[in-house]
Every structure is written in structure tokens, then in C-alpha cells.
MOPAC internal coordinates of N, CA, C and O (Angstrom, degrees):
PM7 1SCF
backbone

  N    0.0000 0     0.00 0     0.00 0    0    0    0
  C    1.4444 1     0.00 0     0.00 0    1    0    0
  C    1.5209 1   109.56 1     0.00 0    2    1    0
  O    1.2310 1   122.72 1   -33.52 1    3    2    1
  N    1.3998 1   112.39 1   146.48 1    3    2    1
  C    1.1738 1   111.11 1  -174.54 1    5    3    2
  C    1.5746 1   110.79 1  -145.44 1    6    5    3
  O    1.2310 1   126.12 1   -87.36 1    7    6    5
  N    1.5196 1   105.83 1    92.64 1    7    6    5
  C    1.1503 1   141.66 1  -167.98 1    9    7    6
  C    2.0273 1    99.37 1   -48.69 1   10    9    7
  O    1.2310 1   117.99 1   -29.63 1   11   10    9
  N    1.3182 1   121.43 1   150.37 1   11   10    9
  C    1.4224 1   119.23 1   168.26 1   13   11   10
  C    1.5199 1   105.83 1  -148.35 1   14   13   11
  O    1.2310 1   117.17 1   -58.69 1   15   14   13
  N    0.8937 1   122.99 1   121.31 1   15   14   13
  C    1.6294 1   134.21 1   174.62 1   17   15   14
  C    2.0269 1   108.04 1   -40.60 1   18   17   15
  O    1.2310 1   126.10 1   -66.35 1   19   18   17
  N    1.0928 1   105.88 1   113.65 1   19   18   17
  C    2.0931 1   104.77 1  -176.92 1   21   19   18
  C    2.0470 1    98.02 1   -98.44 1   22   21   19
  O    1.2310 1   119.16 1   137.24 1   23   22   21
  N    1.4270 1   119.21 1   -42.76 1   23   22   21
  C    1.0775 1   111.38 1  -164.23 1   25   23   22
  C    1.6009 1    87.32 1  -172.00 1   26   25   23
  O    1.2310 1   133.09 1    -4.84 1   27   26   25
  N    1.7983 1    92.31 1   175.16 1   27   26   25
  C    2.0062 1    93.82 1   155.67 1   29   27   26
  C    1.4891 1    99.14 1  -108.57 1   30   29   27
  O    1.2310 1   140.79 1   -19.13 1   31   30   29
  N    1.7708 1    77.27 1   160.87 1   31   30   29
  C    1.9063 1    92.97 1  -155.68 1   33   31   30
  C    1.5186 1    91.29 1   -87.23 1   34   33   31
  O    1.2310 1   100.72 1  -153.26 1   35   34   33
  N    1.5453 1   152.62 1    26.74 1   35   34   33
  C    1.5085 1   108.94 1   128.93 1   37   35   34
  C    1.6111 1    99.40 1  -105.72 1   38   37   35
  O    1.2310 1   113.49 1  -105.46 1   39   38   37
  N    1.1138 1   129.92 1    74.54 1   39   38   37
  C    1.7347 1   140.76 1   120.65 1   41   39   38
  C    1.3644 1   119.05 1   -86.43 1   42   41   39
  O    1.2310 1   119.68 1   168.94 1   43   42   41
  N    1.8406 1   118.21 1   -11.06 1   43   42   41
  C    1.4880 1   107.46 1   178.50 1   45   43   42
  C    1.3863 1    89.33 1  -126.56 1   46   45   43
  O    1.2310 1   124.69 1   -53.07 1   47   46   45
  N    1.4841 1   108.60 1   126.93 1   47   46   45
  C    1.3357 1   141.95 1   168.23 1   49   47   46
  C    1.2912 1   123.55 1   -91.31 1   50   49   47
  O    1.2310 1   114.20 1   -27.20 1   51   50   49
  N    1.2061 1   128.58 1   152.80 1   51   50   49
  C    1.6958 1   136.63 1  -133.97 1   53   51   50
  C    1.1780 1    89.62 1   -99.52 1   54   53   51
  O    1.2310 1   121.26 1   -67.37 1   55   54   53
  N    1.3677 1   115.19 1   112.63 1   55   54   53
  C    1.4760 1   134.98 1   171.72 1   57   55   54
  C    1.4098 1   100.83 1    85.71 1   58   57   55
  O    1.2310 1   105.06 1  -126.14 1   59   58   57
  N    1.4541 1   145.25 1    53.86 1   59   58   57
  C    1.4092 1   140.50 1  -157.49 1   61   59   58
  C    1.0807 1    88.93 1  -159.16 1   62   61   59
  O    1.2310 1   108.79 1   -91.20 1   63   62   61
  N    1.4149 1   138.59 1    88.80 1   63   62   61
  C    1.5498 1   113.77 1   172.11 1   65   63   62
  C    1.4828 1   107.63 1   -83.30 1   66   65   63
  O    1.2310 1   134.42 1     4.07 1   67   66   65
  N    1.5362 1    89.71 1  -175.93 1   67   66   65
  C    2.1409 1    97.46 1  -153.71 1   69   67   66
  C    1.3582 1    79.88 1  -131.86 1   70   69   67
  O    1.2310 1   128.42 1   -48.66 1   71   70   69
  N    1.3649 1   101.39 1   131.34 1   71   70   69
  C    2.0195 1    95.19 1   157.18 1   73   71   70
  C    1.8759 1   118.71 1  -116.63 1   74   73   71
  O    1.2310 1   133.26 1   -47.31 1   75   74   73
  N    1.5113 1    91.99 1   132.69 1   75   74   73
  C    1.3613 1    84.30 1  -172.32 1   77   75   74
  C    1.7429 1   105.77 1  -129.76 1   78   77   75
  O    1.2310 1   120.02 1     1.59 1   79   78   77
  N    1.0565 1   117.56 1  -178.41 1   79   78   77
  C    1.6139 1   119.16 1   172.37 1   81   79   78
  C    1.0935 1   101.75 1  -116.29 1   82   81   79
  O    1.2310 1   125.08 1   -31.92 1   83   82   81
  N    1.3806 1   107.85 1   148.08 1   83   82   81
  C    1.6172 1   129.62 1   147.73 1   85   83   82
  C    1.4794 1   115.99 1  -146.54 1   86   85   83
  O    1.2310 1   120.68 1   -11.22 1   87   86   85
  N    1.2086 1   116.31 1   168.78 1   87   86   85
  C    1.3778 1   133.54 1  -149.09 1   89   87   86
  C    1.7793 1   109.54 1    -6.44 1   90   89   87
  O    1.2310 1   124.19 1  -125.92 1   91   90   89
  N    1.5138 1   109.56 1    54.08 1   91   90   89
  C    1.2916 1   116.08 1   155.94 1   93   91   90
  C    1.4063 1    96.76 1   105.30 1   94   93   91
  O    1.2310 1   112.70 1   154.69 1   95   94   93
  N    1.6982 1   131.39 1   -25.31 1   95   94   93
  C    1.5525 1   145.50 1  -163.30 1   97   95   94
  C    1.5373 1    95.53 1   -87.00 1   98   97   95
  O    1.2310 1   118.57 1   -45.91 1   99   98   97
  N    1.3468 1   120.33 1   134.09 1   99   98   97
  C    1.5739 1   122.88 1   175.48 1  101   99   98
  C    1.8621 1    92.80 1  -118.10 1  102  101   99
  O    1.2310 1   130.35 1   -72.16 1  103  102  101
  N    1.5105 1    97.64 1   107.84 1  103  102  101
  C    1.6189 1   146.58 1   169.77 1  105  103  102
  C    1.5967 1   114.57 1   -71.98 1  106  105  103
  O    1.2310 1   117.36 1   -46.21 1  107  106  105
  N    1.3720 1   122.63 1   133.79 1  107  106  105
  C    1.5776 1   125.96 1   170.23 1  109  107  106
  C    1.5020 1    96.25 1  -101.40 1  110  109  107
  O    1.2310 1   120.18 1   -55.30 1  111  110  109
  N    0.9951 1   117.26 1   124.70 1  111  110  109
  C    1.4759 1   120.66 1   167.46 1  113  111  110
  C    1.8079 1   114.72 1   -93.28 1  114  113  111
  O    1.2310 1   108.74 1   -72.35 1  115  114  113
  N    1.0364 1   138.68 1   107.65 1  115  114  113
  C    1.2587 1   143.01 1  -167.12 1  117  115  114
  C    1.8601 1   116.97 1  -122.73 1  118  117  115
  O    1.2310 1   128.95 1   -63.82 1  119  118  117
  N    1.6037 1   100.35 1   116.18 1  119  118  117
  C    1.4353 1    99.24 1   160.20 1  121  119  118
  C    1.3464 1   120.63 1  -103.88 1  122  121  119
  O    1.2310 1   120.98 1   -53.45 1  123  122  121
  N    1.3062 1   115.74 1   126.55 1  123  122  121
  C    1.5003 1   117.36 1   177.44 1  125  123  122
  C    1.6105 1   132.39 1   -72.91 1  126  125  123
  O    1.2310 1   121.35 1   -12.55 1  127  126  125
  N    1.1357 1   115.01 1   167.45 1  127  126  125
  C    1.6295 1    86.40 1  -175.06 1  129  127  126
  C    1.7896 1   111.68 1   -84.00 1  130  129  127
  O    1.2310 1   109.22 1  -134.35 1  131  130  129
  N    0.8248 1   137.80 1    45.65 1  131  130  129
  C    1.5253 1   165.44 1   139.55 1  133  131  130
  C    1.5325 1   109.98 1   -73.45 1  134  133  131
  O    1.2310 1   130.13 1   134.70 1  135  134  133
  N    1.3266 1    98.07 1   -45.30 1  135  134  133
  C    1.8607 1    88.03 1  -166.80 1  137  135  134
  C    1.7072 1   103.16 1   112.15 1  138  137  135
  O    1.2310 1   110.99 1  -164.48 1  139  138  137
  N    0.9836 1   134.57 1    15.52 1  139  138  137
  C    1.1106 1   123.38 1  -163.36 1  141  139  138
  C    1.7076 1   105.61 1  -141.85 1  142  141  139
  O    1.2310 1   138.86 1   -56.33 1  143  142  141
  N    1.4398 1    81.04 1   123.67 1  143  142  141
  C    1.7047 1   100.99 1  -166.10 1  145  143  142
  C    1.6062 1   129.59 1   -82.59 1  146  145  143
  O    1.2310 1   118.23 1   -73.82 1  147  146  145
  N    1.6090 1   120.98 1   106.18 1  147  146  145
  C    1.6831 1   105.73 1  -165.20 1  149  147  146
  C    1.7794 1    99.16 1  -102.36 1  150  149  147
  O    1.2310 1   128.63 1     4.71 1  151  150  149
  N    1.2000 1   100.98 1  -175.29 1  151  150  149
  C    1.5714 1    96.85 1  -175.50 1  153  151  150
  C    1.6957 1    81.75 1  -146.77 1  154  153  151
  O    1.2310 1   113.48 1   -75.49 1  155  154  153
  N    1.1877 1   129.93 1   104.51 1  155  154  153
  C    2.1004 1   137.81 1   165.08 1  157  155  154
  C    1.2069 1   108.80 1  -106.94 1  158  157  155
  O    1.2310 1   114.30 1   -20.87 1  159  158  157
  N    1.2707 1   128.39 1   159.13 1  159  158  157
  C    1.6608 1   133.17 1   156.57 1  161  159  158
  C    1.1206 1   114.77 1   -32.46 1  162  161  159
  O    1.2310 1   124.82 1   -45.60 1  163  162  161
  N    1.2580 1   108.35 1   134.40 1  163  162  161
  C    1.8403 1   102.05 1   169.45 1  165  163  162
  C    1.9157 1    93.29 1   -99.27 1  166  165  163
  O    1.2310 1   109.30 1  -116.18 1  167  166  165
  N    0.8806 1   137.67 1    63.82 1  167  166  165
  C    1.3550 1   133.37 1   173.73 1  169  167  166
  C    1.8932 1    98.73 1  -141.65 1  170  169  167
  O    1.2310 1   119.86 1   -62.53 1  171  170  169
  N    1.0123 1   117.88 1   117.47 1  171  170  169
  C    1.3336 1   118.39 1  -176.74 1  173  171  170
  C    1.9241 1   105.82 1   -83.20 1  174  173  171
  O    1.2310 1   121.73 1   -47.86 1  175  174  173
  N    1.1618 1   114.29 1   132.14 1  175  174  173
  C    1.2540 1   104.85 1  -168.63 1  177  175  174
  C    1.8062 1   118.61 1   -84.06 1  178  177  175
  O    1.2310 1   119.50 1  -160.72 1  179  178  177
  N    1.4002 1   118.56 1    19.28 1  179  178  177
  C    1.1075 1   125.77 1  -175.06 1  181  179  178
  C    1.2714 1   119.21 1  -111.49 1  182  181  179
  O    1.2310 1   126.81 1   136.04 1  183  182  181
  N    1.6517 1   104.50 1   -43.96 1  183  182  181
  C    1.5333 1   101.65 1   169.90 1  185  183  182
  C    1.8429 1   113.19 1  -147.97 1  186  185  183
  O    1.2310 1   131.62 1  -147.11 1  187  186  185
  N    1.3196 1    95.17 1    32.89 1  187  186  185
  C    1.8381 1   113.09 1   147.20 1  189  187  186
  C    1.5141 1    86.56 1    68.02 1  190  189  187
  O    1.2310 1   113.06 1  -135.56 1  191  190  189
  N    1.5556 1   130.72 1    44.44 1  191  190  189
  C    1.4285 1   146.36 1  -168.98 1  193  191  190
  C    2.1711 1    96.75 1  -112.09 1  194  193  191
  O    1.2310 1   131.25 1   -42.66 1  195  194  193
  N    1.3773 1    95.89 1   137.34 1  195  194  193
  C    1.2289 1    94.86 1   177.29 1  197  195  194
  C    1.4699 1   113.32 1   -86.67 1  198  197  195
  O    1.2310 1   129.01 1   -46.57 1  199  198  197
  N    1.2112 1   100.24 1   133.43 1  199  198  197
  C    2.0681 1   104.15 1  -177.09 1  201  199  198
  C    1.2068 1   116.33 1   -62.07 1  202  201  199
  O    1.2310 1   126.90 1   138.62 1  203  202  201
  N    1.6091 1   104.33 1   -41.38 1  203  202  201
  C    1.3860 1   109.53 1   172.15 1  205  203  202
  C    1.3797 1   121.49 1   -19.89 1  206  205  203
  O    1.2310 1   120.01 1   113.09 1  207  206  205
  N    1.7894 1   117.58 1   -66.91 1  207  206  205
  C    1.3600 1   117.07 1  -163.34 1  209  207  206
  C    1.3649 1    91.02 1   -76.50 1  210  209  207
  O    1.2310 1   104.17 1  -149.15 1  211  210  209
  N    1.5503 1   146.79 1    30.85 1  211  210  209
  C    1.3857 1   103.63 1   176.91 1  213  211  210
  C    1.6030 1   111.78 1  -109.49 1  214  213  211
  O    1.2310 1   119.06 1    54.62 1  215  214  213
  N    1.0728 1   119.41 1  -125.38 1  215  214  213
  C    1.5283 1   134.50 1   171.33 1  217  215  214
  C    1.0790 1   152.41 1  -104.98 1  218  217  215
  O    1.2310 1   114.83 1   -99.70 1  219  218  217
  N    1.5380 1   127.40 1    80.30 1  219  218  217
  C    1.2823 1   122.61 1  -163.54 1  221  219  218
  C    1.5996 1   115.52 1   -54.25 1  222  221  219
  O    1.2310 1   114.28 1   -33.83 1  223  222  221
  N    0.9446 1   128.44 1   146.17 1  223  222  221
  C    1.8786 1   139.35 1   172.05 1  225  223  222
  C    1.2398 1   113.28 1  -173.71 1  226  225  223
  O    1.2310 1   124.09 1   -64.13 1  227  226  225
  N    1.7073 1   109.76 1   115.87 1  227  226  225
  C    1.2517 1   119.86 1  -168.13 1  229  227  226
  C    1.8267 1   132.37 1    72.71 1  230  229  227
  O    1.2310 1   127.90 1    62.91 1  231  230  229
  N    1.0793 1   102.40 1  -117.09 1  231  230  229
  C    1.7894 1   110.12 1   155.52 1  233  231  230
  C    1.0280 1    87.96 1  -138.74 1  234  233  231
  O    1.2310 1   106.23 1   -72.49 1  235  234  233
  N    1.5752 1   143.19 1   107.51 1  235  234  233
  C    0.8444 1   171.78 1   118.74 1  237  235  234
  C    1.9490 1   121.53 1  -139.50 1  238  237  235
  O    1.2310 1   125.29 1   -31.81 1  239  238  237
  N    1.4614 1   107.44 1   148.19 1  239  238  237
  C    1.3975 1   100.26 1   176.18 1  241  239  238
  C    1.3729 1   103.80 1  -128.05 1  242  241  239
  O    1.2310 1   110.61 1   -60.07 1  243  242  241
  N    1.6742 1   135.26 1   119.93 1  243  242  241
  C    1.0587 1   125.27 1   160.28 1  245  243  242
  C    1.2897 1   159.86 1   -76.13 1  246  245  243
  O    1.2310 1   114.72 1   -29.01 1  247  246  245
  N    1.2180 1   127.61 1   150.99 1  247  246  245
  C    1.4816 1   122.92 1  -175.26 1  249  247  246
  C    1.4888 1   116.54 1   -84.24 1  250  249  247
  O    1.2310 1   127.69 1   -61.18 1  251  250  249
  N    1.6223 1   102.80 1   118.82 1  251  250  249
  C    1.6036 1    97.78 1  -168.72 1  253  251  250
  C    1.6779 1   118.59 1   -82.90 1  254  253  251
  O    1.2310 1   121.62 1   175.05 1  255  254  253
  N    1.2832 1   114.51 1    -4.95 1  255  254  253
  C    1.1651 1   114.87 1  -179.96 1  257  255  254
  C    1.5402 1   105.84 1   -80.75 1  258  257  255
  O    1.2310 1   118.52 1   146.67 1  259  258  257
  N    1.7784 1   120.42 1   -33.33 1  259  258  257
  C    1.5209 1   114.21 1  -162.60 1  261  259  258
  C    1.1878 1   109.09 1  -111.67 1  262  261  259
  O    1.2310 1   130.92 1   132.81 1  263  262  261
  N    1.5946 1    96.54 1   -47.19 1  263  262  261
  C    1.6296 1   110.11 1   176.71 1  265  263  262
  C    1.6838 1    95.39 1   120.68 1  266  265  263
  O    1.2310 1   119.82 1  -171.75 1  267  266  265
  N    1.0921 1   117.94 1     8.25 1  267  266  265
  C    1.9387 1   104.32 1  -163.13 1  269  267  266
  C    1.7517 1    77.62 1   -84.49 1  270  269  267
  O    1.2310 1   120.91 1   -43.40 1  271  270  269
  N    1.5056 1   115.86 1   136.60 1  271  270  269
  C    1.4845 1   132.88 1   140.54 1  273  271  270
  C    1.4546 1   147.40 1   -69.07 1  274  273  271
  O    1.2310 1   118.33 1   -94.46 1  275  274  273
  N    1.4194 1   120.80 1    85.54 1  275  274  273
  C    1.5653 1   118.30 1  -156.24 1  277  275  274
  C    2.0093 1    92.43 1   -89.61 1  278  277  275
  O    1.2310 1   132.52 1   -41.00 1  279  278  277
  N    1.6550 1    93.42 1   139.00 1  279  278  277
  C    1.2445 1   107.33 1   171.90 1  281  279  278
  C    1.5956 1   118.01 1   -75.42 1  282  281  279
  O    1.2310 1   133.79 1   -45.37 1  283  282  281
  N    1.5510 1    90.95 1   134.63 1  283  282  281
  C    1.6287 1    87.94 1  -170.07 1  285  283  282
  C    1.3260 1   121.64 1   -70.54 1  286  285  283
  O    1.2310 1   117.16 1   144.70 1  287  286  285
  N    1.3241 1   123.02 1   -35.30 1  287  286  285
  C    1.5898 1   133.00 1   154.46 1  289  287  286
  C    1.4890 1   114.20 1   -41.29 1  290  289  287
  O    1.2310 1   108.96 1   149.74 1  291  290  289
  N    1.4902 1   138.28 1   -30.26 1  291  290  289
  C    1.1901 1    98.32 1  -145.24 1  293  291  290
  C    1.8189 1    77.69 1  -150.00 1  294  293  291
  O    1.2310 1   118.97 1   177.28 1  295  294  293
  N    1.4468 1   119.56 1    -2.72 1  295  294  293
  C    2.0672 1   113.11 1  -178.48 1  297  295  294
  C    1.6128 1    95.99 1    75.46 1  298  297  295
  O    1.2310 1   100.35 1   169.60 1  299  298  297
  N    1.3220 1   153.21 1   -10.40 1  299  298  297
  C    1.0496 1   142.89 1  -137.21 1  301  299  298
  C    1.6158 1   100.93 1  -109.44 1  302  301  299
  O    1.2310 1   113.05 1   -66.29 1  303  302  301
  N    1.7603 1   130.73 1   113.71 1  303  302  301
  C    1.1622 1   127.72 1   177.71 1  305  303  302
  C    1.4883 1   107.10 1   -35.77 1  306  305  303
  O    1.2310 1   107.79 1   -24.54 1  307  306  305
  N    1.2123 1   140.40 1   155.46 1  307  306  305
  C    1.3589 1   150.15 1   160.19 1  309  307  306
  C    1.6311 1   115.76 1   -87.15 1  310  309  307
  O    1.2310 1   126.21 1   143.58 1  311  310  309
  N    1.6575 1   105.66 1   -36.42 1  311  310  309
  C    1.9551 1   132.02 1  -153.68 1  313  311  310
  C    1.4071 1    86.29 1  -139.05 1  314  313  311
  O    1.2310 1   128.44 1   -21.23 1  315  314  313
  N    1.4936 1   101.35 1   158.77 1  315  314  313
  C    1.3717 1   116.15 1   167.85 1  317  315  314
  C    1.7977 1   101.48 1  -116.23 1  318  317  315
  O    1.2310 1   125.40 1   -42.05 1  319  318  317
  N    1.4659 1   107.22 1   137.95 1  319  318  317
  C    1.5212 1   134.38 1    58.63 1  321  319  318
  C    1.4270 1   110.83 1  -100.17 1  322  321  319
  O    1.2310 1   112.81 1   168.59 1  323  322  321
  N    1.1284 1   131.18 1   -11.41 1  323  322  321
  C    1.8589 1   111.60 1  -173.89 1  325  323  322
  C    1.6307 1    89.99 1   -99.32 1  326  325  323
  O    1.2310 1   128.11 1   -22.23 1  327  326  325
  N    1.4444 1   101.99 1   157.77 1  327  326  325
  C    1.3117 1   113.72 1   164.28 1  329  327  326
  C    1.2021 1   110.52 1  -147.82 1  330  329  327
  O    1.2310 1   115.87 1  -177.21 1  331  330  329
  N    1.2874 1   125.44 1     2.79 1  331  330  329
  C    1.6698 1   131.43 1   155.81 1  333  331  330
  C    0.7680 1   119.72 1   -79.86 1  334  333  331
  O    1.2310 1    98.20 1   -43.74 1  335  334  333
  N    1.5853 1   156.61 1   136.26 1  335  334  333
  C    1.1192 1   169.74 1    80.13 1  337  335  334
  C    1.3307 1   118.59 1    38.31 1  338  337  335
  O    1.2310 1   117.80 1   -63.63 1  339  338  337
  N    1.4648 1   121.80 1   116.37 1  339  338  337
  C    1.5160 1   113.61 1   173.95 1  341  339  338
  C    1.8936 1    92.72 1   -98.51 1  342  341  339
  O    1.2310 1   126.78 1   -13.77 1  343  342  341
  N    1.6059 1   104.56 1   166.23 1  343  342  341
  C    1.4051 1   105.09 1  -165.07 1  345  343  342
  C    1.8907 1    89.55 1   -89.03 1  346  345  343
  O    1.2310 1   135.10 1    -7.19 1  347  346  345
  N    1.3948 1    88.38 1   172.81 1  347  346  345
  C    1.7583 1   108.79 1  -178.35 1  349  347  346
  C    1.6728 1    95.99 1  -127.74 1  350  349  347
  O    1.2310 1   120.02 1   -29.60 1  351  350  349
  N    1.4232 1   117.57 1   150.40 1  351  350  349
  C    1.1075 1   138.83 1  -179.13 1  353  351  350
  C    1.4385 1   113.13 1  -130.85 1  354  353  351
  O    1.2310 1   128.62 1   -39.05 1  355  354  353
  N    1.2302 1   101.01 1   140.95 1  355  354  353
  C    1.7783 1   114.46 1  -174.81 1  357  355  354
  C    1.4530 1   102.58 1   -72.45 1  358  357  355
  O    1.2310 1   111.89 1   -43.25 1  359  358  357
  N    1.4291 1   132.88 1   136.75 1  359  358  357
  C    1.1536 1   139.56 1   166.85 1  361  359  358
  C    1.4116 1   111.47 1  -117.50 1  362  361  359
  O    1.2310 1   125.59 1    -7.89 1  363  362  361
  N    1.1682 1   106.86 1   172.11 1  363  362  361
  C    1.7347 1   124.14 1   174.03 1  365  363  362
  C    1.5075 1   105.70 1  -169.72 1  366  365  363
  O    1.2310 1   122.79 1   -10.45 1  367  366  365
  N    1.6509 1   112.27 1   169.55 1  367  366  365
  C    1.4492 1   141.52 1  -137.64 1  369  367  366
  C    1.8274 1    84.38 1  -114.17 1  370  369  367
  O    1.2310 1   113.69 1   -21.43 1  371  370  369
  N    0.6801 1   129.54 1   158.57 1  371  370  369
  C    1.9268 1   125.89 1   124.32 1  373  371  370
  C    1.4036 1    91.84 1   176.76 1  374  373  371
  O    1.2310 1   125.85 1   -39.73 1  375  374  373
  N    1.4502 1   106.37 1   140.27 1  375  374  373
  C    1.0683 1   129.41 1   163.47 1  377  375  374
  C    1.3857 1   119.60 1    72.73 1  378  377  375
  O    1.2310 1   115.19 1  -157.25 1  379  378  377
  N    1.5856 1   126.73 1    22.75 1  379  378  377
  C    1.4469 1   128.01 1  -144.30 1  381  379  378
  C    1.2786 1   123.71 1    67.35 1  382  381  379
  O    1.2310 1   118.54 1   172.35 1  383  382  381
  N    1.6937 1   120.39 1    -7.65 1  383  382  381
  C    1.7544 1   120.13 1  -173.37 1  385  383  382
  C    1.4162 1   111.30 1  -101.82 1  386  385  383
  O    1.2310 1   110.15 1   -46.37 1  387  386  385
  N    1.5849 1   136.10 1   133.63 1  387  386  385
  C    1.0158 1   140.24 1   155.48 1  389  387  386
  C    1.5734 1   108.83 1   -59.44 1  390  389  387
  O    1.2310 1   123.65 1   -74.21 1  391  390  389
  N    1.5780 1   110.61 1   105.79 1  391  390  389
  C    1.8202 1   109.92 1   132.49 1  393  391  390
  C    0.8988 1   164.48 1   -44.59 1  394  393  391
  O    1.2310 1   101.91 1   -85.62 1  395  394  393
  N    1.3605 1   150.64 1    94.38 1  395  394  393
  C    1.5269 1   113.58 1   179.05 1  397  395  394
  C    1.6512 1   104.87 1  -139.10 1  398  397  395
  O    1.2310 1   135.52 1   -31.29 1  399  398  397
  N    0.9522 1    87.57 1   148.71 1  399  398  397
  C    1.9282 1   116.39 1   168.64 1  401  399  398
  C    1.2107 1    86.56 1   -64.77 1  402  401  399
  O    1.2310 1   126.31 1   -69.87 1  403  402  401
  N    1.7538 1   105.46 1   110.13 1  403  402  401
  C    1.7926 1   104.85 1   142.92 1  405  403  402
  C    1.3465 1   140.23 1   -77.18 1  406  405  403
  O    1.2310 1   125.65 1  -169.77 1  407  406  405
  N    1.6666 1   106.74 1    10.23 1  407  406  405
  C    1.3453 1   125.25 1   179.32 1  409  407  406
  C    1.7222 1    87.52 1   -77.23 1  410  409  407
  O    1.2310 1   128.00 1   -60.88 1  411  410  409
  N    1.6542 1   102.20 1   119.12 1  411  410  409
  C    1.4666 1   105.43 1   172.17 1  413  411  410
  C    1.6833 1   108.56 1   -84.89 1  414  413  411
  O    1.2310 1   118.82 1   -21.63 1  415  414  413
  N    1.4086 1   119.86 1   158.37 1  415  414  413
  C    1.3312 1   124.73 1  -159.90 1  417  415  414
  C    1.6537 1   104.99 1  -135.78 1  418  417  415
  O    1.2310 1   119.97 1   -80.91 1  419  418  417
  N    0.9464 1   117.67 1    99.09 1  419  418  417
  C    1.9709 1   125.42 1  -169.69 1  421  419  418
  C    1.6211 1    77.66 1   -80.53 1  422  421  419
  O    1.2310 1   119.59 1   -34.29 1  423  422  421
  N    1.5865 1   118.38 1   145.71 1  423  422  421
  C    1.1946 1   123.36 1  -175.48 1  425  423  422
  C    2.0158 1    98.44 1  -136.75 1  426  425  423
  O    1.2310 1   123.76 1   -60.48 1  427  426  425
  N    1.1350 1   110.39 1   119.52 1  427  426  425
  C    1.7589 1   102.20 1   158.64 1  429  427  426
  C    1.1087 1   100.14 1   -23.80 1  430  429  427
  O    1.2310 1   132.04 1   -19.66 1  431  430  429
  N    1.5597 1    94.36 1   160.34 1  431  430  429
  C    1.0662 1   119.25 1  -165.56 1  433  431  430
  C    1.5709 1   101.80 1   -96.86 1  434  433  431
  O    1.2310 1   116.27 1   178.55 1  435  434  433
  N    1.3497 1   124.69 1    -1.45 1  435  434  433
  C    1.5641 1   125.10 1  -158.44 1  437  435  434
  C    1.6889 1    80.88 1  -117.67 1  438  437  435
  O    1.2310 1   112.94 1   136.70 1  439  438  437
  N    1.9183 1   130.94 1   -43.30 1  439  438  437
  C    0.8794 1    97.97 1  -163.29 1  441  439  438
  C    1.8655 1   149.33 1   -37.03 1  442  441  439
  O    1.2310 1   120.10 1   180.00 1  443  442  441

């Protein structure tokens, strides 16, 4: 894995997702209200809508144009209209900086 610096982690605020790029892929960076930081596609797979602007609730982040909810653990629509999967990326903490693996990761749907 090969970790790349996205921002420092208090620029993403709890339930605020952040959109950032790396290696060319535009990423939602999301803290939940837990404290716990995911990194999913910001490309909604239904109608090519950025996740970014939508709505965090729960572990899920929503799409504000349709409403379908992709789980932040796992890219996997929750609601239809999407039923494809946006990918999830491994993150980590150090030093105040958000990580992430731009190796994208398609996850079951049960994981």
C-alpha cells in the first residue's frame, strides 16, 4: 500500500464531506459522527453526481440529486436508483494528515 497525504484531518468536519483528488481519482473524504474517517468515490454511480455535495447519515453518504445512499464501509448503494457500487479506499491518521491508498477497493456487497 502506498499511502498519499489528501489534507489535515481537522479540514474534514463531522458529517461534511471534503472532496479531494489523488492520482487523477476525485475521492469524498468523510468523518462520521463517531470520529471515524472513510475515503468513497465522489462520483455517484447513477447519475455521474458528485457525493461530495451530498449527505452524510449514519455510515452512509447521500446522493443529493437522487437520494440513493452508498455505504461508507463497503461503496455499496443502500436505495435505488444506483445499484452499483462506488469503490472505498483505505485511509489512515498520522501526524494530523489524512491518507489514503489510491488503490480503489470494490468490496462485496455483504462485506
Amino acid at each position: 500500500m502506498s499511502f498519499e497525504a489528501v489534507c489535515a484531518a481537522d479540514e474534514v468536519q463531522v458529517n461534511t464531506p471534503k472532496k479531494v483528488e489523488l492520482s487523477g481519482q476525485h475521492i469524498a473524504v468523510v468523518r462520521d459522527s463517531d470520529g471515524n474517517v472513510f475515503a468513497i468515490g465522489d462520483r455517484c454511480t447513477h447519475g455521474d453526481i458528485s457525493l461530495s455535495e451530498g449527505f452524510v447519515e449514519d455510515d452512509t453518504l447521500e446522493c443529493w440529486a437522487h437520494g440513493s445512499q452508498f455505504s461508507l464501509r463497503t461503496g455499496w448503494p443502500q436505495n435505488l436508483p444506483a445499484y452499483e457500487p462506488v469503490p472505498v479506499f483505505d485511509v489512515k491518521i498520522e501526524n494530523n494528515q489524512i491518507l489514503i491508498d489510491p488503490t480503489p477497493i470494490y468490496r462485496e456487497k455483504n462485506d
